[in-house]
N, C-alpha and C positions, 0 to 999 in steps of 0.2 A: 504494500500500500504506500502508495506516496505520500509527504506529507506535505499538510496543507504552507503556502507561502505565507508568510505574512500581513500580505494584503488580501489575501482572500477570507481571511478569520474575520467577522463581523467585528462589528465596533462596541458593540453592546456585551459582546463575549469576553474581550478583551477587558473592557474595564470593569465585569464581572470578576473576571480572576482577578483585576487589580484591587479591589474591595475585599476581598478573601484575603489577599496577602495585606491589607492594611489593618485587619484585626490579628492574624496570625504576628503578623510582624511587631505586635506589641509586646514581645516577649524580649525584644530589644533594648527597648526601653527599660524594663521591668531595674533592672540594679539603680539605674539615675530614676526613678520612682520610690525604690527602698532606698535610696540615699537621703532623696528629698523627705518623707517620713520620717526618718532616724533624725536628720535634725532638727524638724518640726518637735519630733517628741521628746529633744536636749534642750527646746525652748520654751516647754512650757511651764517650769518654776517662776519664770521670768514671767507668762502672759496670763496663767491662772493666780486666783486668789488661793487662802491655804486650805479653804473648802473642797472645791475644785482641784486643786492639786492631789489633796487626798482623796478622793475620789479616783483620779487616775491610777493613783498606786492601788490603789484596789483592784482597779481593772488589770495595769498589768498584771497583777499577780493571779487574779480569776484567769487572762488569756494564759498564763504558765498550765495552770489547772484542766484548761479547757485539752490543750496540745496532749495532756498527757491522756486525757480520754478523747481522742478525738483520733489519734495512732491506733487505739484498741480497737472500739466502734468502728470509724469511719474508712481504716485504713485497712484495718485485720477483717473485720466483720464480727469480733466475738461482742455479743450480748451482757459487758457485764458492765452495770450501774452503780456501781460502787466508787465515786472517785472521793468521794468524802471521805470512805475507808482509811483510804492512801492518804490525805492531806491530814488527817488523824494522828496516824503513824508517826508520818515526819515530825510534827509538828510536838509530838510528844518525845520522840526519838532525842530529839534538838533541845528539851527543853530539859530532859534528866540530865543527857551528856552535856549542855553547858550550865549549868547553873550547880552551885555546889550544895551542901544537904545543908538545910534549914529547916525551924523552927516554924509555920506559919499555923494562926487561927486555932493555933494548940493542936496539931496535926504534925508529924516530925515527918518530912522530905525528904526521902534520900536523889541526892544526885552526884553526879561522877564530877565534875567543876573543870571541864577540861577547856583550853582556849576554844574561843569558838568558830573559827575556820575547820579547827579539826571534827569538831560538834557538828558542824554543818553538812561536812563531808560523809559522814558517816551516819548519821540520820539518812541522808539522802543515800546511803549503799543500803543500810539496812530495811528501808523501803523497798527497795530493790529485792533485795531477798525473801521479804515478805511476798513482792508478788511473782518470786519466782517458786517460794512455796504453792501459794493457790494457783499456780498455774496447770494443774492436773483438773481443776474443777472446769476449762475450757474443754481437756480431752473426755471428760466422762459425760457430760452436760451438753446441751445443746439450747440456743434460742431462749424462749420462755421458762423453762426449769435453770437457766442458768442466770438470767436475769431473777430468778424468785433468790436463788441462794449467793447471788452477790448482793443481793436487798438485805439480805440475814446477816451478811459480813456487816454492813451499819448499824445493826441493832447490838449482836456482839460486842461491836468494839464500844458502843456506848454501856454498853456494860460493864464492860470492862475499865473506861473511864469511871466512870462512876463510885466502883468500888473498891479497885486498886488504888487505897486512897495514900497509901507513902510514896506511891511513884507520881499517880495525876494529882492529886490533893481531894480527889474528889468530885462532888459537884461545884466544890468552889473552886476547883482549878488551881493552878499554882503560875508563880511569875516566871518570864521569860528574860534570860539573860538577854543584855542589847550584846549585838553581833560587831566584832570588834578587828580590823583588820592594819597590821602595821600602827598600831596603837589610836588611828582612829577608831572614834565611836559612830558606828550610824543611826543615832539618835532621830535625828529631825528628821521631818516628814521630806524634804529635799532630798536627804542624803537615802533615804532608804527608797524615793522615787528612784534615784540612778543607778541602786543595786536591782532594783527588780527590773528598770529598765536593760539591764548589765544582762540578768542570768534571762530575760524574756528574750533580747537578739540570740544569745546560745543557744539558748532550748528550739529556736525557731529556726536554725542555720543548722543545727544536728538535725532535726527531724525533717527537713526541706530537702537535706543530702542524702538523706537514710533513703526518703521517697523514692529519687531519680537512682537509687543502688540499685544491685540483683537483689538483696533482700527487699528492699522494697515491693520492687515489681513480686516476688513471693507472695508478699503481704496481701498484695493485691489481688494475683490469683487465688490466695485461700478466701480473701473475702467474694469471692463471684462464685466460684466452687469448690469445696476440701477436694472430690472423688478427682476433678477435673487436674487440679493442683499436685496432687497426689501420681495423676497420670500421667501427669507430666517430669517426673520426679524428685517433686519438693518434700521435703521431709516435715510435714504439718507437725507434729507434735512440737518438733524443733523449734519451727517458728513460734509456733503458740507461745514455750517458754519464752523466749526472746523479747517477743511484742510485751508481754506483761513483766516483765523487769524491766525493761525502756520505761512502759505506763506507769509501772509501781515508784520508780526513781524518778521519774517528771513529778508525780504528783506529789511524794516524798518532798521534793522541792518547794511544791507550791505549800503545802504545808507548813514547811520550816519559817518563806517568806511570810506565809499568814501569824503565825505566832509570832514573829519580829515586827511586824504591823499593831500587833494589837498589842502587843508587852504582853500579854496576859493570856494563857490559855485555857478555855474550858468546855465540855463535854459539849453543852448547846450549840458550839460553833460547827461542830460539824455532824447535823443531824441526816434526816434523810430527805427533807427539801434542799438543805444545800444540793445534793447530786442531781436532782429535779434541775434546780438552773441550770447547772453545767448541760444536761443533758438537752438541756434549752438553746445553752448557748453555739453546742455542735449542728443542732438541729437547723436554728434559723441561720448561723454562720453559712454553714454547706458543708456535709457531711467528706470527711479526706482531703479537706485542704486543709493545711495550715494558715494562710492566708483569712477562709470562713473561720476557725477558729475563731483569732485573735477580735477579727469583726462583729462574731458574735458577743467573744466574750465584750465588749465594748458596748455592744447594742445593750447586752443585757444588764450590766454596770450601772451605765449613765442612764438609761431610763427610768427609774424610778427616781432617783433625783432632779429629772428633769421634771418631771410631773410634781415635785414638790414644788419646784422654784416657778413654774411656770405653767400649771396644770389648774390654777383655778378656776380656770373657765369650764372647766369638764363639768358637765352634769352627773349629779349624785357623789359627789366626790368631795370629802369633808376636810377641811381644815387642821391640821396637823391632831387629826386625831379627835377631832368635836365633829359633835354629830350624828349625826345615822345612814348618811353614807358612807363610801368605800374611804379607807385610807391610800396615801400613794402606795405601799408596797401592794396591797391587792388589789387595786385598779392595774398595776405594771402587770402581776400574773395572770390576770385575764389578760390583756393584751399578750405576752411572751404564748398564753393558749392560742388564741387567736391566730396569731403568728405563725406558730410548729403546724398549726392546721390548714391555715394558708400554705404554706412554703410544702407542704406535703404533700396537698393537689396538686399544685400547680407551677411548682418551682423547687421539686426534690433537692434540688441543688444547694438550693439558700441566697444568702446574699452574695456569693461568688457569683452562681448561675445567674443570678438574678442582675448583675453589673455585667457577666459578658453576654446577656440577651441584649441589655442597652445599646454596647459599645459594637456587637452585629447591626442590630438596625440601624445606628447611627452611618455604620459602614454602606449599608445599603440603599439607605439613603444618599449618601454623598457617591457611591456607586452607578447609582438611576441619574442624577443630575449629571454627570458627567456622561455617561451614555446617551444620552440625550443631549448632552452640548456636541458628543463627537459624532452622532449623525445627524445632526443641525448644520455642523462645517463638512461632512462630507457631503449633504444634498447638496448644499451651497457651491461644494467645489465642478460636483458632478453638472450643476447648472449651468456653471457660466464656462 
């Protein structure tokens, strides 16, 4: 078959494929967009107030939380809902090994007092190890039985907070040493926005790399099919473990940074709504990107705060708590429902799918117009 010249390929064909490579080609860009971002989000102690600013450390630390369930779920495909579990773990892991044995509430504390980089580090392996123990509850378990007994790991470990009271203090929880590195302290809500900002690019650039690996691609085929994955010669169990010490040691993380947030940890902080949001956040973000992550986790962050500062106008909707309306945080969960159920008919993807539906039509549009201008100048040329 010969092929076609140049000029016999229509004009409409042509700058169809040229609309095609102008979305694909945005993948060009993509580092000078993560660049522009990363210093946006190094300026904003500068542009936010210290409400607002704490608020963002929150958020980065929820997007930590989100990636490490969002690798399990989105990336693996195992069904387990547990990431409050993990951020439990850490966050108590971090709080025995750094802080040394005290005295509080007439309750005696024991803990190891070790510097707390080394506390940090090891909190976040010993997370790790935790989820490399539950990782046989993936190979025996499937779907909805495995999503009931990673629901049961929350109630557990709240049990176990609870009553293991010389390690957690209890339901009153026990204090968090502030995290201390080359003799500074990251005390202020500044300094500990730039550490979460610090460990949120790593966690996001490891699991960004892991995706585009052969493990990843793995991950991927176990999440579409085990039999198929399997026939292909991936060793599923292998990965299983894998995916859930990555998961366990993210969320281990996010943990540790949540107790250095709050100075203070205790059992309520990690019930089993918290994993509800998370699993909010994966959902409306776009389920296997790291990118929907970080987005959700932000969606789901600032939204109820937004509706505090700026939500009066909503009907039914009470005043910090007067009234007999809704408060902001249950007017935000109806919406974040609202949302998972929207984004699930109609945009599986999330807000990822849902920015490159835009930035296609946009293409298509600018596509059509240009097809149209170029057989406007070829009638024109053919005329005269």
């Amino acid at each position: 078959m010969s092929r076609l010249r140049p000029e016999s390929v229509p004009a409409s064909r042509m700058w169809a494929a040229g609309g095609r490579d102008l979305v694909w080609r945005s993948a060009a860009v993509r580092p000078a967009a993560y660049l522009a971002l990363l210093v946006l989000a190094c300026l904003m102690p500068v542009l936010l107030t210290p409400f607002w600013l704490q608020t963002a450390l929150f958020a980065l630390i929820a997007a930590i939380g989100a990636l490490s369930l969002n690798i399990l779920m989105g990336s693996a495909g195992i069904l387990a809902i547990s990431p409050s579990f993990f951020f439990a773990v850490g966050a108590y892991a971090y709080a025995i090994l750094g802080s040394p044995s005290e005295d509080k509430f007439g309750i005696a504390l024991y803990g190891v007092g070790l510097p707390t980089p080394i506390a940090l580090v090891l909190a976040v392996a010993i997370t790790g190890i935790v989820g490399w123990l539950l990782s046989p509850l993936a190979r025996r378990l499937r779907e909805l039985p495995l999503a009931v007994a990673s629901i049961g790991l929350i109630f557990l470990a709240l049990h176990v907070m609870d009553n293991a009271t010389k390690l957690t203090g209890g339901s009153l929880g026990r204090a968090v040493r502030r995290f201390s590195l080359f003799r500074y302290d990251f005390s202020s809500i500044t300094s500990l926005y730039f550490l979460a900002l610090f460990f949120l690019v790593l966690t996001w650039w490891y699991i960004a790399n892991l995706l585009r690996s052969r493990p990843g691609r793995a991950l991927e085929a176990l999440r579409d099919s085990e039999i198929a994955a399997s026939a292909l010669g991936i060793d599923v169990e292998h990965y299983k473990q894998r995916v859930f010490v990555v998961s366990g040691a993210i969320g281990g993380l996010c943990g540790v940074l949540t107790a250095l947030a709050f100075r203070h940890t205790i059992p309520d902080y990690f019930g089993f709504f918290l994993s509800v949001n998370f699993l909010a956040m994966i959902v409306i973000g776009g389920l296997g990107s790291p990118v929907g992550a970080v987005a959700g986790a932000l969606f789901v962050t600032f939204l109820p705060q937004f509706i505090v500062e700026w939500g009066t106008w909503l009907p039914l909707l009470s005043t910090q708590g007067i009234g007999s309306g809704f408060t902001a945080q249950e007017a935000s969960q109806i919406v974040f429902g609202v949302a998972i159920a929207l984004f699930l008919l109609f945009q599986p993807r999330g807000i990822v799918g849902l920015s490159r539906a835009v930035a296609e039509s946009a293409a298509g549009i600018v596509t059509a117009r240009r097809a149209a201008a170029a057989a406007g100048s070829a009638n024109a040329t053919t005329e005269a």
